[in-house]
C-alpha positions in Angstrom: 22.2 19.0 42.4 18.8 18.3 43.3 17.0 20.5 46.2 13.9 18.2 48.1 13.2 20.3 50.7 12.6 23.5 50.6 11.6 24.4 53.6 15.5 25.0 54.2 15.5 27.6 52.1 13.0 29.1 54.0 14.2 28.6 57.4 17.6 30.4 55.6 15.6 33.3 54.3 13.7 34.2 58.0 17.2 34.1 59.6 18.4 36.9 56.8 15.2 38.7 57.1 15.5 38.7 60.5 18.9 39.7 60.5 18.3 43.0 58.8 15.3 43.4 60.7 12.1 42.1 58.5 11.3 40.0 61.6 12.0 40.3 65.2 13.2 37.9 67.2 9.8 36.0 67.7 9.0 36.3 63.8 6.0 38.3 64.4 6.4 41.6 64.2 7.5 44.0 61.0 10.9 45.9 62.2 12.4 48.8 60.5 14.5 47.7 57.7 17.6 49.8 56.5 18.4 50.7 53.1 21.0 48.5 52.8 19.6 45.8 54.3 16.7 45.9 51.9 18.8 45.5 48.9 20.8 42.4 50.3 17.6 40.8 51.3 16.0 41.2 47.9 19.4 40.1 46.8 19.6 37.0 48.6 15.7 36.4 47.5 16.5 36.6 44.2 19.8 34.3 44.0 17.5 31.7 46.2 15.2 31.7 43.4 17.1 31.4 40.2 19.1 28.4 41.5 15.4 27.0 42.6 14.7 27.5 38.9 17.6 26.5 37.8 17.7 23.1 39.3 14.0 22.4 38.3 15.2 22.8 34.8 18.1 20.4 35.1 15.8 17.6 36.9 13.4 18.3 34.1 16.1 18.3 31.3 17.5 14.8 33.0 13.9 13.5 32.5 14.1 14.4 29.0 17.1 13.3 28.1 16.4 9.6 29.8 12.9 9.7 27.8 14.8 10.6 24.8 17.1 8.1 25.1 15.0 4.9 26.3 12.7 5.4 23.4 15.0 6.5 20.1 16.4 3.1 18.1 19.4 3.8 16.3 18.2 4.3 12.6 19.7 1.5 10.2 19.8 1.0 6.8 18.4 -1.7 5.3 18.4 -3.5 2.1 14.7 -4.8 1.5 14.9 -6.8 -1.8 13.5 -9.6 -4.0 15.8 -12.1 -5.4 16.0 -15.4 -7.7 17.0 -18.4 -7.0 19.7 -17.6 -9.4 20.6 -14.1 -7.5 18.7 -11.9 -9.9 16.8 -9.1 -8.6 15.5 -8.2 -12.4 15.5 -9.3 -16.3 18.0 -8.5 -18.8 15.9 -5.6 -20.0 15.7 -4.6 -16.4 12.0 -6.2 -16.7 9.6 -7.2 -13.1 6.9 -9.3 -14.5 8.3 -12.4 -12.5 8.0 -10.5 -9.1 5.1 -8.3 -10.1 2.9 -11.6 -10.2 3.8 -14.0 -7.9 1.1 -14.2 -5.8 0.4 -13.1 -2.0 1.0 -15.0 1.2 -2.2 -16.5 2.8 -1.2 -14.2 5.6 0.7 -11.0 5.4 2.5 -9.2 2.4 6.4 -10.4 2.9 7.0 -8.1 5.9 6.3 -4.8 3.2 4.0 -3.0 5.5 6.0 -2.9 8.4 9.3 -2.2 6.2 7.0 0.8 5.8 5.9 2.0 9.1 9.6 2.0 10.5 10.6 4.0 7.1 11.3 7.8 7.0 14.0 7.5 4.2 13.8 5.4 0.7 17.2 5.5 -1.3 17.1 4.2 -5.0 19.0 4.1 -8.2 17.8 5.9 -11.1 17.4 2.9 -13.2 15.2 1.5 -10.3 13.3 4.8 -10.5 12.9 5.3 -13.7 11.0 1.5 -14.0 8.8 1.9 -10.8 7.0 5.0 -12.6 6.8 3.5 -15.4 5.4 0.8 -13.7 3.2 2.4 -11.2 0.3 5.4 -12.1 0.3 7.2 -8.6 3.8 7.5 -7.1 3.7 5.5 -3.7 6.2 6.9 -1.5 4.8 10.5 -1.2 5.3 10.5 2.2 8.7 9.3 2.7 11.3 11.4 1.9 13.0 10.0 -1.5 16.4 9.9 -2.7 17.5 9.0 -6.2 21.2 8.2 -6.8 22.5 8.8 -10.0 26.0 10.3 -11.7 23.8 13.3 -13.1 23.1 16.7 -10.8 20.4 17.7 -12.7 18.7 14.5 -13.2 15.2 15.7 -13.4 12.9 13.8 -10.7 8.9 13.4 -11.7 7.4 12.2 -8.2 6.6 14.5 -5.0 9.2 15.1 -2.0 11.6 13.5 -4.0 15.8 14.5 -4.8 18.7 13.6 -6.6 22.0 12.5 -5.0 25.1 12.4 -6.9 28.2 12.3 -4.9 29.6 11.6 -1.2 27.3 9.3 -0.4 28.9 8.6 3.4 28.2 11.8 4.1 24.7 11.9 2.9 23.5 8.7 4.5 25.2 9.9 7.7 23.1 12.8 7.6 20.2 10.8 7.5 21.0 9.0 9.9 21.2 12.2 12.2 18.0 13.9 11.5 15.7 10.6 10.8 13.5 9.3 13.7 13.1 6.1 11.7 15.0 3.5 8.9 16.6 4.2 5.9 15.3 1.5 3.4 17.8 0.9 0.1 16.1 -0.2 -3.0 18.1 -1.0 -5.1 19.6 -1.5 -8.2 22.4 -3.4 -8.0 24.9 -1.0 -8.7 23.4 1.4 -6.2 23.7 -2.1 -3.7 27.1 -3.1 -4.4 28.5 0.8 -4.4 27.2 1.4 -0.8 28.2 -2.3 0.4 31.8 -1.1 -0.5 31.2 2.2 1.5 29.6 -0.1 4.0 26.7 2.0 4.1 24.3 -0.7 4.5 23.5 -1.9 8.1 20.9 -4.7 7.2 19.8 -6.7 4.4 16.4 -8.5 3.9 16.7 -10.9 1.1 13.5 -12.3 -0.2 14.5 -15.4 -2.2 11.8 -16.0 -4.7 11.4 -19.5 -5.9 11.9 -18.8 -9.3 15.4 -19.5 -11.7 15.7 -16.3 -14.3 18.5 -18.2 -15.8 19.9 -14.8 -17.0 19.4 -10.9 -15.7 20.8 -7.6 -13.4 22.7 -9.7 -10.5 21.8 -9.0 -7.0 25.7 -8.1 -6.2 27.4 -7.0 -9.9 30.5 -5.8 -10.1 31.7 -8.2 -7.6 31.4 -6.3 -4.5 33.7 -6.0 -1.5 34.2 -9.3 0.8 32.1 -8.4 4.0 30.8 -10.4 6.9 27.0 -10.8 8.1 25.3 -12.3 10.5 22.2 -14.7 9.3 19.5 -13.3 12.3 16.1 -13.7 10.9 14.6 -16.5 8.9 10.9 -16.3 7.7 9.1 -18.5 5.6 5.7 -18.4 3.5 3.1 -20.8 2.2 4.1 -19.2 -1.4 7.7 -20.6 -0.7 8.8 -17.6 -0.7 11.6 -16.8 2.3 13.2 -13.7 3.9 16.6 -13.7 5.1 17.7 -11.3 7.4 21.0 -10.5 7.7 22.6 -8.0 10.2 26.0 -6.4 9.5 29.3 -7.5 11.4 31.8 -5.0 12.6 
């Protein structure tokens, strides 16, 4: 309920005050009130005013809530991963080098940057963990809050805000999904991929299809993974011949 005009409430509170004799009968003179006419006066003042207040904070709380909503995306997450031509996404040995130097676009870096700025969340496998600090001298996700998944609860982690994960994974990505303002970006390895494609914990992947045949390495899907169905939305191409696909999850 919404109240515009409150010079009703007004017009309502000089009939009451005149009734118990605030006001005469031209509402210019002071009568003399009676006891109890005080205390239903002040009564009456006081109930006028908390529903005044009260309204004010339910238009205010509507404003909120339509703020809240027209500018808060659902958070997704999203697979953001380099592949081979082959459908490798590392060597046997679990080895980079291929990716690590194949050079830059002309412009851009492959859409990394704004994978970034629309990440709160970065979920990983241990393996993948273990061979980005090895790989890496200052730990590059200090500001993101990082999750390692692995079968051992007291995996000891070596990088800032980061944890360890080990079991119901639904229920931890669904809690991300509650308290994050922004994406969820999945790593890798493969077995961390294929494990939460079969929990269909994964909203969207972003495949970046090298031009490069391994011949041999970790598979981008092992353990042959559930069937599932995805939409192609997004193709992106680079002087480097280099591609992201985007893919968007069908229900």
């Amino acid at each position: 309920m919404k109240i515009h005009n409150y010079k009703m409430i007004n017009n309502l509170l000089q009939l009451h005050l005149s009734k118990y004799g605030f006001l005469n009968s031209n509402q210019s003179n002071i009568g003399m009130p009676n006891a109890i006419g005080i205390g239903i006066t002040v009564g009456f003042f006081l109930l006028v005013l908390i529903v005044i207040l009260k309204v004010r904070k339910s238009i205010l709380n509507d404003k909120n809530r339509k703020k809240r909503k027209m500018s808060h995306l659902p958070v997704k997450t999203v697979l953001y991963i380099a592949s081979s031509l082959d459908n490798y996404i590392a060597k046997p040995d679990g080895n980079l080098d291929w990716l690590t130097f194949f050079p830059q676009p002309k412009t851009g870096d492959y859409g990394y940057k704004a994978l970034l700025n629309n990440t709160e969340t970065i979920v990983m496998g241990r393996n993948t963990y273990e061979e980005l600090i090895a790989a890496v001298d200052d730990w590059p996700y200090a500001n993101f809050f990082t999750y390692i998944i692995t079968s051992n609860p007291y995996f000891e982690v070596k990088t800032p805000n980061t944890f360890v994960v080990s079991n119901n994974f639904p229920k931890f990505i669904e809690n991300i999904k509650i308290r994050s303002s922004k994406n969820c970006w999945i790593v890798g390895g493969g077995q961390l991929i294929s494990e939460f494609l079969n929990q269909d914990l994964i909203d969207t992947m972003i495949i970046s299809m090298v031009p490069i045949i391994l011949g041999d390495g970790i598979p981008l899907f092992p353990n042959k993974p559930n069937e599932s169905n995805w939409k192609l939305v997004n193709v992106e191409k680079f002087d480097t011949g280099l591609i992201n696909l985007t893919y968007k999850k069908l229900t």
